[in-house]
C-alpha positions in Angstrom: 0.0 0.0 0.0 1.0 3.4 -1.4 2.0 6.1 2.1 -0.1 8.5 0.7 -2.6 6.0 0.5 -1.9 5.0 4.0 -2.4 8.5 5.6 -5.4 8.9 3.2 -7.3 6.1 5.1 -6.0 6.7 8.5 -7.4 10.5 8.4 -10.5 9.5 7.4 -11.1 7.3 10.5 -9.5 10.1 12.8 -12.9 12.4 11.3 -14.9 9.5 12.1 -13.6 9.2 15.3 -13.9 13.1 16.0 -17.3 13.0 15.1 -18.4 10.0 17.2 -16.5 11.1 20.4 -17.0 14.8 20.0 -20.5 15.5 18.1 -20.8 19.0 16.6 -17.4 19.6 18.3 -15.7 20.2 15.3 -15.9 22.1 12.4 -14.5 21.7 8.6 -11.7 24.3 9.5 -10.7 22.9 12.7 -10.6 19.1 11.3 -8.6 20.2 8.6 -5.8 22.0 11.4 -6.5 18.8 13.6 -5.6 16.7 10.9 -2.4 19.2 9.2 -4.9 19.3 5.6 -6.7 21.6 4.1 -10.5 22.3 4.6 -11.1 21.1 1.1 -9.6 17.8 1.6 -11.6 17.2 5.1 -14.6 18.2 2.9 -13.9 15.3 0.6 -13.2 12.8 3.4 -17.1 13.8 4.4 -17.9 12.6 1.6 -16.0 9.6 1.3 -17.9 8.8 5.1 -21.3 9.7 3.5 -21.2 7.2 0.6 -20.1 4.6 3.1 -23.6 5.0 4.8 -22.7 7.5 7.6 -25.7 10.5 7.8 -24.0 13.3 8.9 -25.2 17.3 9.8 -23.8 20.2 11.1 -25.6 22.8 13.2 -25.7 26.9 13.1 -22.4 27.2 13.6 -20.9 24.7 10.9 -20.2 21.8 13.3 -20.6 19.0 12.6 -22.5 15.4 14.0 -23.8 11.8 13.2 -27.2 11.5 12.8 -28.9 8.7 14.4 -26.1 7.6 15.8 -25.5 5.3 12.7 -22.2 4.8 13.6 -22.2 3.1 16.8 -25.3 0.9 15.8 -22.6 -0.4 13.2 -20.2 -1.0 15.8 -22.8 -3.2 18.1 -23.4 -5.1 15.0 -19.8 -5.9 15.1 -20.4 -7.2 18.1 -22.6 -9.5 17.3 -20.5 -11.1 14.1 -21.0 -14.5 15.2 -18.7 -18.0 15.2 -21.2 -19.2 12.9 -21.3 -15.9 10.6 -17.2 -16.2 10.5 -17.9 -20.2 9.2 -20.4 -18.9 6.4 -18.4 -16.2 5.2 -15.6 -18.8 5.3 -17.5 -20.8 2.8 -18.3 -18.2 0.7 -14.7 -17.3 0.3 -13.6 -20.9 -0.7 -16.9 -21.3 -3.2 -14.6 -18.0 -5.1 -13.0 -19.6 -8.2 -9.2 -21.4 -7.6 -7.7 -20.5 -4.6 -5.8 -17.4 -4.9 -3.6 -15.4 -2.6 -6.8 -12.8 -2.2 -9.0 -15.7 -0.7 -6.1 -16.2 2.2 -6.1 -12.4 2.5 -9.9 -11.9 2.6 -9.9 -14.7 5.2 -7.3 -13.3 7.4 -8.9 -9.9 7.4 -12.2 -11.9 8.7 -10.2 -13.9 11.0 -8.4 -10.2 12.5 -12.1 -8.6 13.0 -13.7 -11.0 14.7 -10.5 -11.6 17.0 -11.0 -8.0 18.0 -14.5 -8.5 18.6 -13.4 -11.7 21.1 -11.3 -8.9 23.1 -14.6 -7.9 24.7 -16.6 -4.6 25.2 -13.8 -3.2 27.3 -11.8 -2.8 24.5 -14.4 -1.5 22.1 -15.0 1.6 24.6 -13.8 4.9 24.5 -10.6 5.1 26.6 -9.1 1.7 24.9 -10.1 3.7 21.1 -8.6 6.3 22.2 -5.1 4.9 23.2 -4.9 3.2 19.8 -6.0 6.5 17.8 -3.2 8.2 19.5 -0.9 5.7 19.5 -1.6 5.4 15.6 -1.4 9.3 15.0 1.9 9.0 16.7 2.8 6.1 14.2 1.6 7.6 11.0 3.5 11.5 12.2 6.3 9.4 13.6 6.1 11.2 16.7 7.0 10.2 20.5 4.4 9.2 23.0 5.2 9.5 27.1 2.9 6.0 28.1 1.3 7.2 31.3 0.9 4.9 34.3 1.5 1.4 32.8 1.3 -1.3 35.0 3.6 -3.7 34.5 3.6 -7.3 35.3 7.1 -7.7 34.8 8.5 -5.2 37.6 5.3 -5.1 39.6 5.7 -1.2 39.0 3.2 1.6 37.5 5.4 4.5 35.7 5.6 6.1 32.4 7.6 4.8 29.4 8.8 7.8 27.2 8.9 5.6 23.7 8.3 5.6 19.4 5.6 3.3 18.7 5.5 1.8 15.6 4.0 -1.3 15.3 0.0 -1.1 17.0 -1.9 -4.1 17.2 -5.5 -3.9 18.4 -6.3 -7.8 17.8 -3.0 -8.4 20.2 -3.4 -6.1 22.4 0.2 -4.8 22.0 2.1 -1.5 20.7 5.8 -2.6 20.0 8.2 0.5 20.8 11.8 1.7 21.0 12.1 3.0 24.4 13.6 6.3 24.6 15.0 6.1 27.7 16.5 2.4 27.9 17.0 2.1 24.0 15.5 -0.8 23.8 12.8 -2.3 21.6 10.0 -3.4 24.0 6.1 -3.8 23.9 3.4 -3.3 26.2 -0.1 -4.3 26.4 -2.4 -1.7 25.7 -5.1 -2.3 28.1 -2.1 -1.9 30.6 -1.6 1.8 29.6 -3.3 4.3 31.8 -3.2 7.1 29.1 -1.1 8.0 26.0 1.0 11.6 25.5 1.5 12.5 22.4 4.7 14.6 22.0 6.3 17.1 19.7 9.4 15.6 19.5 10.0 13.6 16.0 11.2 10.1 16.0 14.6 9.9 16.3 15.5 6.1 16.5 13.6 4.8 13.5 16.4 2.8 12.6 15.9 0.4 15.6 12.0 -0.2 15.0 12.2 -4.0 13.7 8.8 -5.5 14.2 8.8 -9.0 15.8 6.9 -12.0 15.6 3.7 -12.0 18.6 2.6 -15.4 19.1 -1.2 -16.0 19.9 -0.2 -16.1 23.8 0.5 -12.2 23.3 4.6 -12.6 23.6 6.9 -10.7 22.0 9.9 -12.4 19.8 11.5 -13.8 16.9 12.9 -17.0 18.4 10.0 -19.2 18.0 9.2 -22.9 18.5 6.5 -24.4 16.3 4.4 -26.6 18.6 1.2 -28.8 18.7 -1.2 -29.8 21.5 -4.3 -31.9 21.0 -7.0 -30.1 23.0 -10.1 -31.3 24.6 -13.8 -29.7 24.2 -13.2 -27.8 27.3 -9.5 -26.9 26.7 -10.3 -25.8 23.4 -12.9 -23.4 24.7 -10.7 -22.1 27.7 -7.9 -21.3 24.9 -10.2 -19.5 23.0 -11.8 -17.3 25.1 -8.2 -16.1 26.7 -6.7 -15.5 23.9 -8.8 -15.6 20.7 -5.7 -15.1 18.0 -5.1 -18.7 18.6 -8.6 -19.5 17.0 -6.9 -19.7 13.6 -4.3 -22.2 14.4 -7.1 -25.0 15.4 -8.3 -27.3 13.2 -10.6 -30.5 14.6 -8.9 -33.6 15.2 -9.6 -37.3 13.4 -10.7 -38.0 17.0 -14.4 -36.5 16.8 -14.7 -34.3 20.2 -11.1 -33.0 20.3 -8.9 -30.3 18.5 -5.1 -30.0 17.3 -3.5 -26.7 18.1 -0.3 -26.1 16.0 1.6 -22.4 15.9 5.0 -21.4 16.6 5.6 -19.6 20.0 8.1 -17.7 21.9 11.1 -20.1 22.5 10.6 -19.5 26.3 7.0 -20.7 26.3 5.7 -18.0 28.3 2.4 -17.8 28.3 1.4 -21.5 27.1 3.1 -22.5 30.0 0.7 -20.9 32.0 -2.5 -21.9 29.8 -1.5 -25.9 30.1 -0.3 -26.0 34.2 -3.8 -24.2 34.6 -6.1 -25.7 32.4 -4.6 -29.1 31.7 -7.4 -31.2 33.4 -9.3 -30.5 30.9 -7.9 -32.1 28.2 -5.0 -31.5 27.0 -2.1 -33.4 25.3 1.7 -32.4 24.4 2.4 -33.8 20.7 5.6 -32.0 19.9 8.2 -30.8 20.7 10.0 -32.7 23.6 11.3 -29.6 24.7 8.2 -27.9 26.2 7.7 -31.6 28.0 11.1 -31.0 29.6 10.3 -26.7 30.3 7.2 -28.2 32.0 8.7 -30.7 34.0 11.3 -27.9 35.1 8.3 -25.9 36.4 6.5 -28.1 38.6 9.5 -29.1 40.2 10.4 -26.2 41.0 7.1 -25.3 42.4 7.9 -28.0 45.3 5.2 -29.5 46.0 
């Protein structure tokens, strides 16, 4: 995709975002200086929202707001895109002529919206939209963010991360960032952030952003292991539900009732550790590899019991 392109369809969602949060808040004039283009061009991008189905109006003073609310019904009916309505529109995909590389693109755009939609409400309200529009303004000006009051897991400690973000995934949970101060390339969860700063100063490690792999248990890393469980009903709906990316590594097992779950994951198994020491009475068997047999081992040993 062309940068101009890019920019192009990221502005347009920032208007739709000012109007939903801030109705008849804004008008032509201060969009376009919000968004560094011309009133002409935010004129076009009301148009562009219009003939995608959005009503909108603007009041005595030019302002302007949805009508009806349109665009938030569309959002709840996100929210109710189904497991069932993800298999049809599966279906329809495959019943396309030859498989193509379009079909796998088409499915995993289906497969990334309703992942987000598995997140939950919480992340579908305002303060989590509003952490990812910043943190995507800050991508696409290649500015610096201060993250304010993120609680970390890690240190067991709640400050703020001065850092470039520029990698933002929604469906992960997870912004991948150089951090300013420790020049280091880290991530953080986004539902761990308190709020996002957006800061004048300019990117000035951009050489250092390399995007790494995020396996389905939200872990950060390019040292991967590729690995395969065989999952009961109830261990299949517990992996899931926790962590929903991991839908689109499962396929059903020749054993009717059970489920094989093969992806490559961090090398240290974090996170999977955790899933099978808590969940594993409910089904679930270690294929491959040996190793994470061996990590696991380690662990309850350790736990002395």
């Amino acid at each position: 995709m062309k940068e101009a392109e890019y920019t192009s369809r990221t502005r347009v969602v920032r208007v739709l975002r000012a109007l939903i949060e801030h109705p008849y808040g804004y008008t032509k004039q201060q969009l376009a200086e919000k968004n560094g283009v011309s009133r002409d061009t935010i004129t076009g991008d009301l148009q562009a929202i219009e003939s995608a189905g959005f009503i909108w109006r603007s009041d005595g003073k030019f302002r302007y707001a949805f009508v009806e609310d349109k665009p938030l019904k569309q959002l709840q009916d996100l929210l109710h895109f189904s497991e069932e309505d993800q298999v049809l529109l599966h279906q329809a995909i495959d019943s396309l002529p030859a498989t193509t590389e379009r079909q796998q693109k088409l499915k995993a755009k289906l497969n990334a919206l309703y992942d987000f939609r598995q997140l939950g409400h919480a992340y579908l309200r305002k303060p989590y939209l509003t952490k990812v529009d910043l943190l995507l303004q800050a991508q696409s000006e290649r500015k610096q963010v201060v993250l304010e009051g993120y609680r970390s897991s890690n240190s067991n400690t709640i400050s703020d991360r001065h850092v470039e973000p520029f990698h933002i995934s929604p469906p992960d949970d997870t912004v991948q960032t150089f951090d300013v101060d420790k020049r280091t390339v880290n991530h953080f969860r986004i539902s761990r952030i308190g709020r996002v700063k957006l800061l004048d100063e300019a990117w000035q490690y951009s050489g250092h952003h390399n995007i790494r792999h995020t396996d389905p248990f939200r872990i950060v890393g390019n040292n991967q292991i590729m690995v395969h469980l065989r999952l009961g009903l109830g261990a299949y709906n517990e992996l899931i539900e926790r962590f929903p990316v991991a839908k689109g590594h499962i396929e059903p097992a020749h054993e009717e009732g059970f489920y094989d779950f093969q992806c490559p994951v961090n090398d240290r198994f974090l996170g999977l550790s955790n899933f099978i020491l808590g969940f594993y009475h409910q089904g679930i068997e270690i294929v491959a590899p040996e190793s994470l047999k061996e990590h696991l081992r380690r662990e309850v040993s350790g736990m002395g019991f």
